[in-house]
N, C-alpha and C positions, 0 to 999 in steps of 0.2 A: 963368439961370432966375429970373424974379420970382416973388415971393411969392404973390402974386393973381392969377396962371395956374393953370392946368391943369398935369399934369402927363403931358409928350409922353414915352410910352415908345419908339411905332415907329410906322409907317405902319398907320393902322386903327386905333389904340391910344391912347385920350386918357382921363385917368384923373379926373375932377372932384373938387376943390381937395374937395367937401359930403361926398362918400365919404372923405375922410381926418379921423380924429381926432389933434389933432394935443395933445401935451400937454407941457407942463415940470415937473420938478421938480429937486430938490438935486441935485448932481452927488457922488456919494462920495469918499473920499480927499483926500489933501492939498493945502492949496490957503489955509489962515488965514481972515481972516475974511471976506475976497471970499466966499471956499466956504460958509461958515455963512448968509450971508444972502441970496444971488443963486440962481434957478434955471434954471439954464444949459442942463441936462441935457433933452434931449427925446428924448421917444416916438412916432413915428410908429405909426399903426393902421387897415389897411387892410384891409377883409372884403373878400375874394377870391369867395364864393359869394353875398353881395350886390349884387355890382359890377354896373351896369351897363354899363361899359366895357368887357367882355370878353362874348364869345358865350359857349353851353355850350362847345361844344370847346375852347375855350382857357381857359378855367377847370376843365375836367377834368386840360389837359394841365401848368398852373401848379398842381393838387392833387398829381397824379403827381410831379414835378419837383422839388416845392419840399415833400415832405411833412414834411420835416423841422425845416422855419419855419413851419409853418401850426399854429395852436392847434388846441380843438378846437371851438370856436365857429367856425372858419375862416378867420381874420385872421390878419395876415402882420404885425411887430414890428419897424422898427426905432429903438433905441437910437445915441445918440450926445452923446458928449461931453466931447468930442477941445478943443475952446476953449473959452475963456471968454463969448464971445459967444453968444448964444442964437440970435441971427437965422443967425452960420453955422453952428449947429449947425443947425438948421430947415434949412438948404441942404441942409448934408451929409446929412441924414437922407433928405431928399425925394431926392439923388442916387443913395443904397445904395440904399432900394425901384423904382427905375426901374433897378437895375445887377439887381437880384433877379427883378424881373417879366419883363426882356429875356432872362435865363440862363431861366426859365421858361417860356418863349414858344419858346424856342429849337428849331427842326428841326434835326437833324443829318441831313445827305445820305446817302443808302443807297449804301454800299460795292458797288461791283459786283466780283466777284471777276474775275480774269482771269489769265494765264500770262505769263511772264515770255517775252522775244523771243528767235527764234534768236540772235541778236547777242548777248545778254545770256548766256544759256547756256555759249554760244562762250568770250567773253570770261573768265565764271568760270572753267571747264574751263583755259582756258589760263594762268589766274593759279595756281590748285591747281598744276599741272603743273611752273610755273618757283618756285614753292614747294619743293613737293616735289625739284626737284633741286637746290636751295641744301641740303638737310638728310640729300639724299644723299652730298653731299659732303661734309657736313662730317664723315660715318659711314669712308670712305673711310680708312684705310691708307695710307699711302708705305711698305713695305720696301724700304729704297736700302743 
């Protein structure tokens, strides 16, 4: 992924570099004085209900999904700052909101229920059975 793209979540789906706020600062904890004076650390900030990359439905269905990430301005946050390098933390950051937006996008298929097959029936019936007389025998007596 380069810097100066867009950013491709799925087919249908392209998220423009102008809707991302992208910010750095300090990164916290230990680290000397690389840490005190470099800001490594970035924030990804992407409003979800401004977007123009997503229809209504799929911004109702990424409201649903992800309410838990979403403020209440309605922007989606992420944080990273995992290296030293700014520019891969700018990757990784851009990586986590396209892994975020695709789990929010996400249909899962409608279970159709259905019954298990004569064969399968069968088959358990006759495993219980050679079960059960392993534990009848072991109940079993010899008076010799």
């Amino acid at each position: 992924m380069k810097a100066d793209q867009d950013l491709f979540v799925q087919s249908g789906v392209q998220i423009p570099l102008s809707e991302l706020m992208i910010k750095a600062c300090r990164a916290s904890g230990a680290g000397g004085q690389h840490v005190n004076k470099t800001s490594t650390k970035v924030q990804i900030t992407w409003s979800v209900l401004q977007s123009s990359a997503l229809d209504d439905e799929q911004k109702q269905r990424i409201s649903e999904r992800l309410s838990h990430r979403i403020n209440k301005a309605g922007c989606i946050t992420c944080s990273v700052d995992e290296t030293r390098s700014q520019s891969k933390n700018i990757e990784l950051a851009k990586e986590r909101l396209i892994e975020l937006i695709k789990k929010g996008l996400f249909i899962p298929k409608v279970r159709k229920a259905t019954k298990p097959s004569k064969g399968s029936k069968e088959r358990r019936l006759k495993a219980k059975k050679q079960r059960g007389q392993i534990k009848a025998q072991r109940k079993q007596k010899h008076w010799d």
